[in-house]
Every structure is written in C-alpha cells, then in structure tokens.
MDTraj code that builds the backbone (N, CA, C; nanometers):
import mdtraj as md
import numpy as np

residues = "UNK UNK UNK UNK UNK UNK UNK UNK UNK UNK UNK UNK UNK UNK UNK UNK UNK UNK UNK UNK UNK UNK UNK UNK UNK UNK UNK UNK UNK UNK UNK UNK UNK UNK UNK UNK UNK UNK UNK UNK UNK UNK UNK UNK UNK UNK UNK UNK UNK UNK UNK UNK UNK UNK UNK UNK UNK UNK UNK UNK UNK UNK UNK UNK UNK UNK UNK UNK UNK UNK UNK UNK UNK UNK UNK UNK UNK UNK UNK UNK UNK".split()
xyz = np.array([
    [-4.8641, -0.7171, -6.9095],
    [-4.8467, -0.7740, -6.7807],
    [-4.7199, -0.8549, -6.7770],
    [-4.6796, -0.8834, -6.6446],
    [-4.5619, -0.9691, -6.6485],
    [-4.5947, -1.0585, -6.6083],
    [-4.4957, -1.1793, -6.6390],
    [-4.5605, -1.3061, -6.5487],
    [-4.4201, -1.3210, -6.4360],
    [-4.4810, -1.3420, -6.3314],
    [-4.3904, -1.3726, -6.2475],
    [-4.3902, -1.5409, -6.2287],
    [-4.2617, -1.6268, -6.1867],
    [-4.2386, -1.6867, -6.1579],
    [-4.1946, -1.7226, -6.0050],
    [-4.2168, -1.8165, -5.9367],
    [-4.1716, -1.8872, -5.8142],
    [-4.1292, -1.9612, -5.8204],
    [-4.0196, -1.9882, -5.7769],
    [-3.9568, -2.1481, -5.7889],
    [-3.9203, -2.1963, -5.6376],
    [-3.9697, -2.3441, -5.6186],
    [-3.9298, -2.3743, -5.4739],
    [-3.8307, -2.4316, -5.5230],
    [-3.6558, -2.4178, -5.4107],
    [-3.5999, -2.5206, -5.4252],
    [-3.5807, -2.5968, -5.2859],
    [-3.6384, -2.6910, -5.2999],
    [-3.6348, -2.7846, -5.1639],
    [-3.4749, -2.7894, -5.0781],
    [-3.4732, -2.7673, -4.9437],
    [-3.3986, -2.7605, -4.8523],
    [-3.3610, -2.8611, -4.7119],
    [-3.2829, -2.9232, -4.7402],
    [-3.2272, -2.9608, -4.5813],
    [-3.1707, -2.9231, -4.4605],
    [-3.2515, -3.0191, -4.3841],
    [-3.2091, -2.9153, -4.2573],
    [-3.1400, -3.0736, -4.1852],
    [-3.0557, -2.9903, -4.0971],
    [-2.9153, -3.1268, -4.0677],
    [-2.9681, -3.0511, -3.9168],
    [-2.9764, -3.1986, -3.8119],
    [-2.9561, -3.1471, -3.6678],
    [-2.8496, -3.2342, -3.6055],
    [-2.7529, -3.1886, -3.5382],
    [-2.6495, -3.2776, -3.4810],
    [-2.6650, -3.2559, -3.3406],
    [-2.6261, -3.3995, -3.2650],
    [-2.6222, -3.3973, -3.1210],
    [-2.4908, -3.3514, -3.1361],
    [-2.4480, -3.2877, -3.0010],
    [-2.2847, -3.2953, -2.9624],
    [-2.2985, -3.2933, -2.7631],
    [-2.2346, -3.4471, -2.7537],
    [-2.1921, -3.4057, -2.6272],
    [-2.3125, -3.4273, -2.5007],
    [-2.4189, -3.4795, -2.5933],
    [-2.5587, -3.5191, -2.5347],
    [-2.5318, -3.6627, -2.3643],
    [-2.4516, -3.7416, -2.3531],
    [-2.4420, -3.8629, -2.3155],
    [-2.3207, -3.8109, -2.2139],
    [-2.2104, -3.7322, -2.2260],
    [-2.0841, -3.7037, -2.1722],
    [-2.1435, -3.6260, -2.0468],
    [-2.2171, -3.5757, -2.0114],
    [-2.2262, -3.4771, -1.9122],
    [-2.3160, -3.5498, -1.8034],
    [-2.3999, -3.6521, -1.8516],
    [-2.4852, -3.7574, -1.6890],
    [-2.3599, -3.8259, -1.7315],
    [-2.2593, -3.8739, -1.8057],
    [-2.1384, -3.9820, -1.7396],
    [-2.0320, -3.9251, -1.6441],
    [-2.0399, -3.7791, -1.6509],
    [-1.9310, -3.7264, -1.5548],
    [-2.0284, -3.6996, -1.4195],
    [-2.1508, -3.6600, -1.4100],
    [-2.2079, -3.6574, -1.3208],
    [-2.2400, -3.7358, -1.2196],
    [-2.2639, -3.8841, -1.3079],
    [-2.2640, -4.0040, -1.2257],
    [-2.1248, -4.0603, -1.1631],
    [-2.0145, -4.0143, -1.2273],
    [-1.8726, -4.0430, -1.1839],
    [-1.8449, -3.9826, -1.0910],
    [-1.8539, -3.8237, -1.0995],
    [-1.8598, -3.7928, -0.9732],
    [-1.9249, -3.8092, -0.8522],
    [-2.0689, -3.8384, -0.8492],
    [-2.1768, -3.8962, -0.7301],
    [-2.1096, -4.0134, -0.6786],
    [-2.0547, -4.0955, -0.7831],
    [-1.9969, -4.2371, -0.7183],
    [-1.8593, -4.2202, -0.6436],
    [-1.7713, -4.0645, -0.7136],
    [-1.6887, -4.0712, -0.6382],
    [-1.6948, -4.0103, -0.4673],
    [-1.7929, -3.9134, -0.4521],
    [-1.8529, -3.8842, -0.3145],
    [-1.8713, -4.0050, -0.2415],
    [-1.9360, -4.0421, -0.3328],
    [-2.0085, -4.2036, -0.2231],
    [-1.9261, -4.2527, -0.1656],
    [-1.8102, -4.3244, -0.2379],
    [-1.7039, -4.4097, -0.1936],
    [-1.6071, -4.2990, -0.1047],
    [-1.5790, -4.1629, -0.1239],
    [-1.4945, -4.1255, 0.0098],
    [-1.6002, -4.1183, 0.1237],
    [-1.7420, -4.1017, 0.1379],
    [-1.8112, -4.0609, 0.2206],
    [-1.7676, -4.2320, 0.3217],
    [-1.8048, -4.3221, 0.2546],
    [-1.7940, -4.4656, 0.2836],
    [-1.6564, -4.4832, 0.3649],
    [-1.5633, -4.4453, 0.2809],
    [-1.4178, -4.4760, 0.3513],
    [-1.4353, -4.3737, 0.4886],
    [-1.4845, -4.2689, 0.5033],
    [-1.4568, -4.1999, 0.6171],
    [-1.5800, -4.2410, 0.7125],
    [-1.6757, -4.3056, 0.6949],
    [-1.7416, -4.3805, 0.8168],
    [-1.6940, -4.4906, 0.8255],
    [-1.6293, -4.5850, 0.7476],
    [-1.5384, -4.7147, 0.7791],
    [-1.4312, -4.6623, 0.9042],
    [-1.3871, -4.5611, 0.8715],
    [-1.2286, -4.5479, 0.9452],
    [-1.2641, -4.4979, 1.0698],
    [-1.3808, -4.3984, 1.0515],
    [-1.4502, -4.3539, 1.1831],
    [-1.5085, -4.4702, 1.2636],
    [-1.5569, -4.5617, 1.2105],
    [-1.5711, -4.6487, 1.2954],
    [-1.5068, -4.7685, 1.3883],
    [-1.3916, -4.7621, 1.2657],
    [-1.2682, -4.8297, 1.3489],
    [-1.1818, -4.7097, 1.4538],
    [-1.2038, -4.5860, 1.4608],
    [-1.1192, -4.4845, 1.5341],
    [-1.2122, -4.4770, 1.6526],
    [-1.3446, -4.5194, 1.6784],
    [-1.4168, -4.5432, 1.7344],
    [-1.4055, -4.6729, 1.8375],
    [-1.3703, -4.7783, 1.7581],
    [-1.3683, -4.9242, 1.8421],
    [-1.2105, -4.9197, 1.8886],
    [-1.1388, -4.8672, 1.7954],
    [-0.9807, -4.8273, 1.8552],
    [-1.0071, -4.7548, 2.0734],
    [-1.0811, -4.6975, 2.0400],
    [-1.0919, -4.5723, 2.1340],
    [-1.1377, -4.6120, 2.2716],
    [-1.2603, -4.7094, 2.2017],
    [-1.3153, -4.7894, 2.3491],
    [-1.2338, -4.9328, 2.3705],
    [-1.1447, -4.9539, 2.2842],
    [-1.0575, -5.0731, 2.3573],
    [-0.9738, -5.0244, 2.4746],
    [-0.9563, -4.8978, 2.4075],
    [-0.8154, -4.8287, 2.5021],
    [-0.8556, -4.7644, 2.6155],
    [-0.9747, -4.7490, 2.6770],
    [-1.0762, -4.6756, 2.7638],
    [-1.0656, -4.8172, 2.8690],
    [-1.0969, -4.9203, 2.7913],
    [-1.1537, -5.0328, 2.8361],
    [-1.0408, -5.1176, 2.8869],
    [-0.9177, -5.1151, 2.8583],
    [-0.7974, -5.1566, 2.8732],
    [-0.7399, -5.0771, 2.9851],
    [-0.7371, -4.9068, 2.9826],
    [-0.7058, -4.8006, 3.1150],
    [-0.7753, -4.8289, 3.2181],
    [-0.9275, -4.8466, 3.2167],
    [-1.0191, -4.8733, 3.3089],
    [-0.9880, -5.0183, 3.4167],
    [-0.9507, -5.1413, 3.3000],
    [-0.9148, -5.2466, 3.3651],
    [-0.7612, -5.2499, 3.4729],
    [-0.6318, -5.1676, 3.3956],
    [-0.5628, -5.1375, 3.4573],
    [-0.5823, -5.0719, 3.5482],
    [-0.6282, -4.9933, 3.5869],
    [-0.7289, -4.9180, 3.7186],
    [-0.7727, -4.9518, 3.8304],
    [-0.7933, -5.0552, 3.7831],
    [-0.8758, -5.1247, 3.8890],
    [-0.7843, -5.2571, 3.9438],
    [-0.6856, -5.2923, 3.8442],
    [-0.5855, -5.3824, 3.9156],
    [-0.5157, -5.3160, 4.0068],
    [-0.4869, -5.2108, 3.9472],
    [-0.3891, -5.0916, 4.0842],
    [-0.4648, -5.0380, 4.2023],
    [-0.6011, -5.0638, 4.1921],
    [-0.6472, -5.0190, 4.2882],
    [-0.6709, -5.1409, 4.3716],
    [-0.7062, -5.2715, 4.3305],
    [-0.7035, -5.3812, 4.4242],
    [-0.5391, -5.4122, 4.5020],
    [-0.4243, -5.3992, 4.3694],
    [-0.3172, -5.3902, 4.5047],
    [-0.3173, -5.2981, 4.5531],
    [-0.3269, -5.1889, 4.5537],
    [-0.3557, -5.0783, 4.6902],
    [-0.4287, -5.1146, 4.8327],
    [-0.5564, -5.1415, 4.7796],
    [-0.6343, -5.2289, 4.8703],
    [-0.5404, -5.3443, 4.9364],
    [-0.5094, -5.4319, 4.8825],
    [-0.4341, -5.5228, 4.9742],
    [-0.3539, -5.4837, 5.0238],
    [-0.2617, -5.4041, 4.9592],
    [-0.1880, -5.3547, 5.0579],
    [-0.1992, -5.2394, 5.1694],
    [-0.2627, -5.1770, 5.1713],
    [-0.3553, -5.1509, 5.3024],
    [-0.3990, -5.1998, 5.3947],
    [-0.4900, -5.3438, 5.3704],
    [-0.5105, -5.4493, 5.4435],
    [-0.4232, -5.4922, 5.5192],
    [-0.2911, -5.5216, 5.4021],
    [-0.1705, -5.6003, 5.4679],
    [-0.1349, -5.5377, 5.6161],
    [-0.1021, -5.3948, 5.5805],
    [-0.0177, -5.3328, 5.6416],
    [-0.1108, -5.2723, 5.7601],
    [-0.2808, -5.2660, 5.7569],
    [-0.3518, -5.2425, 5.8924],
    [-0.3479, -5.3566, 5.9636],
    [-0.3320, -5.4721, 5.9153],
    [-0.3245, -5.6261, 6.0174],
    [-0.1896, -5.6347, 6.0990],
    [-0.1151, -5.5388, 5.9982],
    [0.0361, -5.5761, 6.1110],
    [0.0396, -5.4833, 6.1983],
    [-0.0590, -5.3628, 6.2314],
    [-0.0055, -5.2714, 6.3744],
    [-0.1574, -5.3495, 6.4581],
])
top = md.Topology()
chain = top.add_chain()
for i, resn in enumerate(residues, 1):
    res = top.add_residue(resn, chain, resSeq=i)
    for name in ("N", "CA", "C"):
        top.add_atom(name, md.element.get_by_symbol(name[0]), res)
traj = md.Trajectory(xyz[None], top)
C-alpha cells in the first residue's frame, strides 16, 4: 500500500477597498452644485420680476399724469368758447 500524505498550507486572503468614499464626495458636490445655480436663478428671477413691476408701475403713473394734463387742458380750452 502507499501512504498518501496531505499537507495544509495555510493561506491569506488580502481584501482592499479602492475608491469606496470618492464617488458620494463627487455626488454630493455635484447636488450642492445644482442647488446653488438653481438658487442664483430664482434670486435673479426674482429681482427681474420686481425690476418689471417697478417699470409697469412707473409707465402706469406717467399715464395718468398725461392724462390729467390732457384733461385740464380740455377743460381749459371748453371754458374759453
């Protein structure tokens, strides 16, 4: 008969992260960078907004000054015939 032999030789096993942490830091960089243009373009919209009704509100008032001297002078000028 033969004799057989087995021999264990004990083994390591190596696990490495790579790159685990880098990919939610670019993700979150980018979300924050959306945020802040989304932000700047309802800021500006809202000033292109209050811009808009000053100038509505400013035409409207001029409007109505030209239309009161019209008026008077209408007045004026039906009292003199």
């Amino acid at each position: 008969m033969s004799d057989d032999r087995v021999t264990q030789t004990p083994h390591t096993t190596i696990i490495e992260r790579r790159g685990g942490g880098g990919g939610g830091l670019l993700i979150g960089l980018a979300v924050l960078i959306v945020v802040a243009v989304a932000a700047y373009f309802m800021i500006a919209r809202g000033d292109s907004e209050t811009a808009k009704n000053n100038a509505i509100t400013s035409a409207a008032k001029s409007v109505e000054s030209t239309a009161d001297k019209a008026g008077s002078a209408i007045d004026g000028a039906a009292d003199k015939k």
